[in-house]
N, C-alpha and C positions, 0 to 999 in steps of 0.2 A: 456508300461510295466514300474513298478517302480523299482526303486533301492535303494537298501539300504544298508548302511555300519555298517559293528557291529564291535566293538571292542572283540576281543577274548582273553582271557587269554595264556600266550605262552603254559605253564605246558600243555594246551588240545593239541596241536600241531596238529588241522583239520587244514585243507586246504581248499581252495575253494570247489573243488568237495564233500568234505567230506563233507560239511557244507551243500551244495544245494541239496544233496542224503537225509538225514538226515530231513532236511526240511521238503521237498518234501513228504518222506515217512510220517511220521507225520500229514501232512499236508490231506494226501489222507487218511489217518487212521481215522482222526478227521472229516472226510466227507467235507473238504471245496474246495478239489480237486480231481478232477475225475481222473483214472487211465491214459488216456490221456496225461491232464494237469498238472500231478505230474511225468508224464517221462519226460515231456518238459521242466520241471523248473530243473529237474535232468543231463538233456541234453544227456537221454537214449530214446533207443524206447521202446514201451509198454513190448515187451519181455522182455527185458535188465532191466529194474526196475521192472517188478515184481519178479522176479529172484533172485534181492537183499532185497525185500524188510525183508526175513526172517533176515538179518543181524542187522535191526532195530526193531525184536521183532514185527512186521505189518502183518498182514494175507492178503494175497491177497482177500481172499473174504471178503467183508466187507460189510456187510447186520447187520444195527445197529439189537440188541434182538427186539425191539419193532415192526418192519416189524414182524419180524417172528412170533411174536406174533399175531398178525393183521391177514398174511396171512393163518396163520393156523386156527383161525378162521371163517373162510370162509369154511371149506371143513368141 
């Protein structure tokens, strides 16, 4: 796993967890991380981050429009 150090402005006053919740969610929103893998980088379980993800504006279901376009097509 890599690591990486950011400089953060004080005025934002995140913390660690805040920072990796944030991420994470983001990160699972933008499809590069599976729900999974975005509670792990969060250091919650799959429950426990989807649960917050509403605090970051993130839908738990995340099915880009264009699937849905695709699958309805089909029927």
């Amino acid at each position: 796993m890599k690591h990486l150090t950011l400089t953060i402005p004080d005025h934002l006053e995140l913390d660690e967890k805040d920072t990796k919740r944030f991420l994470a969610a983001k990160m699972y929103e933008s499809g590069k991380l599976s729900l999974g893998q975005a509670a792990e980088l969060a250091g919650l379980s799959k429950v426990a981050f989807s649960e917050i993800l509403a605090d970051y504006d993130v839908s738990l279901i995340n099915y880009p429009p264009s699937d849905i376009i695709k699958d309805a097509s089909r029927f």
